[in-house]
C-alpha positions as CSV (number, residue, x, y, z in Angstrom):
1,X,123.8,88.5,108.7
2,X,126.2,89.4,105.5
3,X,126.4,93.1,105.1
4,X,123.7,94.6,102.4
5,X,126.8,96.0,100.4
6,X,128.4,91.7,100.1
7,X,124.7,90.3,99.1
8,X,125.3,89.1,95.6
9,X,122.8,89.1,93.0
10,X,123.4,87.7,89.2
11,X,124.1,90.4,86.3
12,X,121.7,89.1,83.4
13,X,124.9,88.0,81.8
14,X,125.2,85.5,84.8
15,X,128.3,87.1,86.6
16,X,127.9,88.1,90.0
17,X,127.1,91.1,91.2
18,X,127.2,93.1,94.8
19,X,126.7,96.4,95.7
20,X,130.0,97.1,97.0
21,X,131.0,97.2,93.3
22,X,129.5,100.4,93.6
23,X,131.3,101.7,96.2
24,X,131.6,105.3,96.5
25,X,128.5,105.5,94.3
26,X,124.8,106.9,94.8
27,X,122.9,103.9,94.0
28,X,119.1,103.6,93.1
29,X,118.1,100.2,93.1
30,X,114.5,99.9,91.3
31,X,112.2,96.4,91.3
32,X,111.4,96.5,87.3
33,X,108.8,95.1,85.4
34,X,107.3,95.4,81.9
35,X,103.7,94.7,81.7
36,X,103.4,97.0,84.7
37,X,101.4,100.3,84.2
38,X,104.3,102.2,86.0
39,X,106.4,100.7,83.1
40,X,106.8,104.1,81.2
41,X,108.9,105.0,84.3
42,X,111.6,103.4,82.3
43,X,112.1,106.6,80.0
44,X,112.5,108.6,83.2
45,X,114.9,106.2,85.2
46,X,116.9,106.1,81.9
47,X,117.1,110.0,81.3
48,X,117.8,110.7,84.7
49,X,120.5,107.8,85.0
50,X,122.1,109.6,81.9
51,X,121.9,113.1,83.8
52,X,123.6,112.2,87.0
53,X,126.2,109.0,85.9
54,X,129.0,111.5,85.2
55,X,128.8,112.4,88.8
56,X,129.2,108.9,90.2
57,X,125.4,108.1,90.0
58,X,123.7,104.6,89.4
59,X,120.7,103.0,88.4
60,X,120.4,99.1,88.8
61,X,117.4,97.7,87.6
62,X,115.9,94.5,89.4
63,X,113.6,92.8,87.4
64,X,110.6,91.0,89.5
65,X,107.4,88.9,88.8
66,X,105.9,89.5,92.1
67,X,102.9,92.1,91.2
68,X,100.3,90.4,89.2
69,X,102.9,88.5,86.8
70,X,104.0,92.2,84.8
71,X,107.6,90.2,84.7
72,X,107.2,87.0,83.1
73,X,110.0,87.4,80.5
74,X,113.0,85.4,80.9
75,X,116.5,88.0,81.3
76,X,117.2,88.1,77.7
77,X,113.9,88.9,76.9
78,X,113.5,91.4,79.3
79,X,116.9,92.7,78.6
80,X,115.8,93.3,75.0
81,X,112.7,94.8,76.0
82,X,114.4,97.3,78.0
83,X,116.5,98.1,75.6
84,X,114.4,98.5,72.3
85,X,111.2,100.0,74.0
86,X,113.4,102.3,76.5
87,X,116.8,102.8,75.3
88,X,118.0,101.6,78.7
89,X,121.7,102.2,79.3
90,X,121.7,101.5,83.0
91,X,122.0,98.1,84.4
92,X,119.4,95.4,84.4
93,X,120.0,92.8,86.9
94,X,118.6,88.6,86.7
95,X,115.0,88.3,87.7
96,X,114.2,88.0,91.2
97,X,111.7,87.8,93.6
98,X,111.2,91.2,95.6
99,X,108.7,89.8,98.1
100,X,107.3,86.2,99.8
101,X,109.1,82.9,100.9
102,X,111.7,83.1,97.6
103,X,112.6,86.8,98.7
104,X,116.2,87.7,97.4
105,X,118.6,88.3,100.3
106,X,119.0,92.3,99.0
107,X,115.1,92.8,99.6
108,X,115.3,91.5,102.7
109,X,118.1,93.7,103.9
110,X,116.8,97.1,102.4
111,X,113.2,96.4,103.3
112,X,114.8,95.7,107.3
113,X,116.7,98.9,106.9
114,X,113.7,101.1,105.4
115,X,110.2,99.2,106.8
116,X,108.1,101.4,105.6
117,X,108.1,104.8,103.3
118,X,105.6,107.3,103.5
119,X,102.8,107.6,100.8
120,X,102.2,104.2,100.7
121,X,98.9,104.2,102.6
122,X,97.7,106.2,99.1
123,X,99.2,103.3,96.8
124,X,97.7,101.2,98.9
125,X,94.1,102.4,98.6
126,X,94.8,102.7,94.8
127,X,95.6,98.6,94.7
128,X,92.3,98.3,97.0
129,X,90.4,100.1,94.7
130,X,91.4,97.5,91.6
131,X,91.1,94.5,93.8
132,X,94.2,94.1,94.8
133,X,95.3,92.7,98.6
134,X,98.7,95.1,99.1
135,X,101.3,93.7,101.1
136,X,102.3,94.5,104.6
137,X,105.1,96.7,105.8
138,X,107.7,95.8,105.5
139,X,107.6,94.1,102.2
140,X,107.9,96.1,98.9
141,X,104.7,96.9,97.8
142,X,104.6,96.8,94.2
143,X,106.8,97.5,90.8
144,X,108.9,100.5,90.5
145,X,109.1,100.9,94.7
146,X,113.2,102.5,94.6
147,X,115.8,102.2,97.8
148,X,118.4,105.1,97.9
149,X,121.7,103.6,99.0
150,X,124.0,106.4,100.0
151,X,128.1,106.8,98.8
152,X,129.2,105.1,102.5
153,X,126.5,102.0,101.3
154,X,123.2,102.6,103.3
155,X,120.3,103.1,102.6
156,X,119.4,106.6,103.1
157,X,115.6,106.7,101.4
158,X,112.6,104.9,100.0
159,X,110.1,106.3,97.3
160,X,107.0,104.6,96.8
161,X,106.2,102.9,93.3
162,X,104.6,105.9,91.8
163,X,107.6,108.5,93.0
164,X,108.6,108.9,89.6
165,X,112.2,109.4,88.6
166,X,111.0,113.4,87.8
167,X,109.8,113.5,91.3
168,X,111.8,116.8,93.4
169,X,112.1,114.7,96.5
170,X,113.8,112.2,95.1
171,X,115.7,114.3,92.8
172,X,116.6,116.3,96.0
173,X,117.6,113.2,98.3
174,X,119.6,112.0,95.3
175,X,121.9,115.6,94.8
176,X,122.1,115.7,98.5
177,X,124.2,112.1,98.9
178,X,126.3,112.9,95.7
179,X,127.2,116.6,97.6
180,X,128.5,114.1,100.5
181,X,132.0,113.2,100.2
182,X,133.2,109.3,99.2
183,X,134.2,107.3,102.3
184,X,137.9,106.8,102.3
185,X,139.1,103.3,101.8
């Protein structure tokens, strides 16, 4: 299995992209959307990327149409969404698939390194209660679910969908991996 920190991805500008060229970062990779009620989470994400980049802090946004089609834009457009509506600064990675038989390789490693995250069993009612099947552990289990991926590159934390960016326990786990030192080289 290629190590989670090689996986590449596509940048919306189609260059690729890994997570090792983040090394010696604190990472927060987010599955975005924006159709998504959790959408406004943008404006939190954004200010919070702003707060912490200076300090070797990162935000990379994966856009996915996996949760009742909230992603259906193509990378420009949601690029430009993002953007306008938000003011995002942080980056916004290609559309991908978060979940199922066309799950990106970098799901799959951070959902086998983190199966499960607590809290969910509450999001999961929620979905229940508007008709919604939710997946299984260890898939993601909707828009907005964020992996913490530490300065050495693992993946220290998961926060449910509706941990917002605000939220003190991710704020905490966050300021406690950019205290660590970087790995040397």
């Amino acid at each position: 299995m290629t190590a989670l920190r090689e996986i590449e991805f596509q940048r919306t500008d189609g260059t690729p992209g890994r997570l090792s060229d983040y090394s010696g970062d604190v990472v927060l990779v987010v599955n975005v959307a924006s159709r998504c009620g959790l959408t406004p989470q943008y404006e939190g994400l954004q200010a919070l990327y702003a707060d912490k980049r200076d300090r070797g802090f990162i935000i990379l946004g994966f856009p996915a149409n996996d949760f009742g089609g909230q992603e259906p834009g193509t990378d420009e457009e949601i690029a430009e969404f993002c953007s306008t509506e938000y003011s995002v600064t942080f980056p916004i990675m290609s559309k991908i698939s978060v979940q199922g038989e066309e799950q990106h390789a970098l799901y799959a490693a951070l959902t086998q390194e983190i199966p499960t995250v607590e809290g969910k069993a509450e999001m999961r009612g929620a979905l229940k209660e508007h008709g919604i099947t939710p997946t299984d552990d260890p898939d993601v289990l909707w828009n907005f679910e964020k992996f913490l991926i530490g300065k050495d590159g693992t993946v220290v934390a998961r926060f449910t969908p509706t941990t917002t960016p605000e939220d003190q326990t991710l704020l905490a786990a966050i300021e406690a991996e950019l205290a660590k030192e970087a790995p040397s080289v």
